[in-house]
Structure formats: structure tokens, C-alpha cells
N, C-alpha and C positions, 0 to 999 in steps of 0.2 A: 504494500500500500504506500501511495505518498501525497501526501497532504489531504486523506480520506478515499483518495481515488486508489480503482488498481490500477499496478503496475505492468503493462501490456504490450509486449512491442509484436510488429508487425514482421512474418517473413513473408518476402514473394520467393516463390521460385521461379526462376528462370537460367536451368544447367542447363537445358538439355540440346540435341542436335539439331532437332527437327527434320529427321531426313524425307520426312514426305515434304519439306519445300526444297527441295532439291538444294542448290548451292546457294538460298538466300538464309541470311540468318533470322531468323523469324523477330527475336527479340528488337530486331533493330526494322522492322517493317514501318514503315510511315502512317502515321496513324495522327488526325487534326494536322496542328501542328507539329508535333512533334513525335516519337519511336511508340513501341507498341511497351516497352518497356519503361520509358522515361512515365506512360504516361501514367501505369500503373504505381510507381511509386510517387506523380503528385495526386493520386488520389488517396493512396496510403499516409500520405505527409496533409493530406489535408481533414482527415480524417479525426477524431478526439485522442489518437495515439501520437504518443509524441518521438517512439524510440521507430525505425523501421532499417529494416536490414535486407539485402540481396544477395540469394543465394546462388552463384554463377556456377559455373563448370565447363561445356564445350566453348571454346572460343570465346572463352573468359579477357584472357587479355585484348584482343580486338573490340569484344564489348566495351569495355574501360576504357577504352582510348577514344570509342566513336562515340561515347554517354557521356562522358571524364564524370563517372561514377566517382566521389569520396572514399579512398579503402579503407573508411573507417567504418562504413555501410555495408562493404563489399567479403562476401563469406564465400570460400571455395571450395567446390566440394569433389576431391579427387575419382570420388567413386560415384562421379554422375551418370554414367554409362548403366549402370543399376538402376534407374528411374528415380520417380518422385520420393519415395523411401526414402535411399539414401541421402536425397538431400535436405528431410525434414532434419534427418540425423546428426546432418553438418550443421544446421541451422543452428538445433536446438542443444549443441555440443560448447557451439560455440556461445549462446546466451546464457547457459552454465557457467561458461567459464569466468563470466563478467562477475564483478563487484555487487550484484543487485542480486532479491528475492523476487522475482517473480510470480505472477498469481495467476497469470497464461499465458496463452499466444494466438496470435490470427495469423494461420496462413493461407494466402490468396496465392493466384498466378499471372505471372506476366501475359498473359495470352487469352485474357478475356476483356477487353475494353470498353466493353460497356459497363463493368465494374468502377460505379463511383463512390466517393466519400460517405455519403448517403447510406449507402448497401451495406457496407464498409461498419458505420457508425450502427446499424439496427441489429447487424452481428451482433456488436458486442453491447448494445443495452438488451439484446433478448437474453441470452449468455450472463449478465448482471441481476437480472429482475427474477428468470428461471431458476427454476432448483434444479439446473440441469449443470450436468460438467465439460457437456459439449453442444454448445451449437453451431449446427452444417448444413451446408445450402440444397433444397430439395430440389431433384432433377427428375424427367420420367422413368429412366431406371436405375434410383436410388438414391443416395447422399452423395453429397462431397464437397468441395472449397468456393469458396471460403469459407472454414471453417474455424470458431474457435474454441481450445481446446483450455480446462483447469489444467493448473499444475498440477492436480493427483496422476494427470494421465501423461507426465510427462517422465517417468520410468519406462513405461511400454514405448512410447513414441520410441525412445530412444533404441528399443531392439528392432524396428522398422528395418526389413529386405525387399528385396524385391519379389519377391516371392508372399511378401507381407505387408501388404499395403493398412496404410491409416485407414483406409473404408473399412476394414475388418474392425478396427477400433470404433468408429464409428458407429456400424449395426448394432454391436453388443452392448453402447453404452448407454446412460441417461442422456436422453436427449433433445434438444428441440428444435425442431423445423423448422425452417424460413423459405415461404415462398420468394423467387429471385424476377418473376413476371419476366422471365426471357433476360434479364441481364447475368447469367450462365452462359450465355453462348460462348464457347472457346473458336479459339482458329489452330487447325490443326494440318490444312491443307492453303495451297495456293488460293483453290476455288472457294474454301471458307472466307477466306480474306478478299478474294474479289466482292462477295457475295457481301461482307460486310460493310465495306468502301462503300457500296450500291447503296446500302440501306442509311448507311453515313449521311449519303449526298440527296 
């Protein structure tokens, strides 16, 4: 807690390849003004949390050089090739390792843009007001991110494989739902991302 609030910081993930966009780096896709990444961490930064962290991995240092990312934000996670797992792992390895008590965490993705401050901010007043230890974003075939999790759950987070994803964590736990009214959309392909420029413009 600090000054009656929790203490909350925010990860995105964004390690990964994206090899269904061929040789574009997805995190760095144009998006308004600015990357699909940049944009997600000012909606993270705008959001009622004050700490937010990015968790890189492929083509971490070309990200950093074409964002000029802070490496004081910036977490790497050697074992990104493993999926989104391993890199709750690095994330949350590395907010341990800080000076602060923590009472959660919110992790969203670089890869969903229509994710704002908003979305963001009802995460974690439902997560506050619930007697729940997680709440995650409902989709037509089941939970997932943004979600945010108590620190009770952050021992298991931390055995996350890839063989053992947070959704597993999720189904099993106390929880509570938040419709996202289509601001879930990720982009996973070329044609997600043409398709969402369209609806942008």
C-alpha cells in the first residue's frame, strides 16, 4: 500500500516474434500517431498506475533504439521463444526483485490497441471492490488479458511454462469478469492489422 492506495505496476508484454507478420516487427506497426507498442504503454502511463514496465525479448534491442524505450522500464526476457509464460516470469522476477511490496499486477499486451486507460483503470477498480484475487478480461472462448492478478497468486505465476499458461491460473481461480465490448481485439496477422487501420479510419 502507499498513501492508502495499492501498490500496482503494470506489465505489457511484448517478447515475442510475431512470425505470422513475416519480417515486420509487429510491436513497432504504426498505429495513430504513433507504434502499436508506444501506444500501449501511454495508455498504461495514463492509466491510475503509476509504476509500468516492458517486457521485451525478440528484437529487443532494435525495439529500444526505434521507441528509445527508458531501460529503466525495459525487462528482458531471455526465454521469450517459450511464449507469454515465460515472460510473465521475467516480468514478475524482476518486480520481486525491487525494493517495494507489492499487492498485484496488471498484465496487458502490446498488441491490442484499442486497449485504453479506461479499460485499463475498471480492471483494477473491479479487482479492488471484488472479493476476487483475479480479475480477466472475458472473451468468446474464455478468459484472458488484461488481467489483474493478487499477490497471493504470485508464487504460481512464477512456475508459468509454456506448457502452463496463466489461463490455467485463471479458470481455477476466484474471479471476476469484465466485459471488454470488443476492445480485446488483438492483431496477430498482417490482415488483423489491415483490418484494424480500416476500422481506425
Amino acid at each position: 500500500m502507499k498513501n492508502g492506495k495499492p501498490s500496482i505496476p503494470i506489465l505489457i508484454l511484448a517478447a515475442g516474434e510475431s512470425k505470422r507478420m513475416g519480417e515486420r516487427v509487429k510491436q513497432l506497426l504504426p498505429w495513430k500517431n504513433t507504434t502499436l507498442l508506444e501506444n500501449a504503454l501511454a495508455q498504461a502511463r495514463a492509466s491510475q498506475v503509476e509504476e509500468v514496465f516492458v517486457v521485451l525479448g525478440a528484437n529487443d534491442e532494435f525495439i529500444k533504439k526505434q521507441t528509445q524505450l527508458p531501460d529503466d522500464i525495459c525487462i528482458y526476457n531471455e526465454n521469450w521463444s517459450n511464449g507469454m509464460g515465460s515472460s510473465i516470469v521475467a516480468g514478475l522476477k524482476h518486480l520481486l526483485s525491487l525494493p517495494v511490496e507489492y499487492d498485484g499486477m496488471l498484465v496487458m499486451l502490446a498488441d491490442q490497441p484499442l486497449i485504453d486507460a479506461a479499460y485499463i483503470d475498471q480492471v483494477i477498480d473491479t479487482w479492488g471492490k471484488a472479493r476476487a484475487t483475479i480479475t480477466a478480461t472475458g472473451y468468446e472462448n474464455g478468459l484472458g488479458v488484461p488481467a489483474m492478478f493478487d499477490k497471493c497468486h504470485f508464487t504460481e505465476l512464477l512456475k508459468l511454462t509454456k506448457d502452463y499458461g496463466a489461463r490455467h491460473i485463471i479458470n481455477d481461480s476466484n474471479i471476476k469478469i469484465i466485459n471488454p465490448q470488443g476492445k480485446e481485439m488483438d492483431i496477430d496477422t498482417w490482415q488483423d492489422y489491415q483490418n484494424m487501420i480500416q476500422q481506425l479510419n
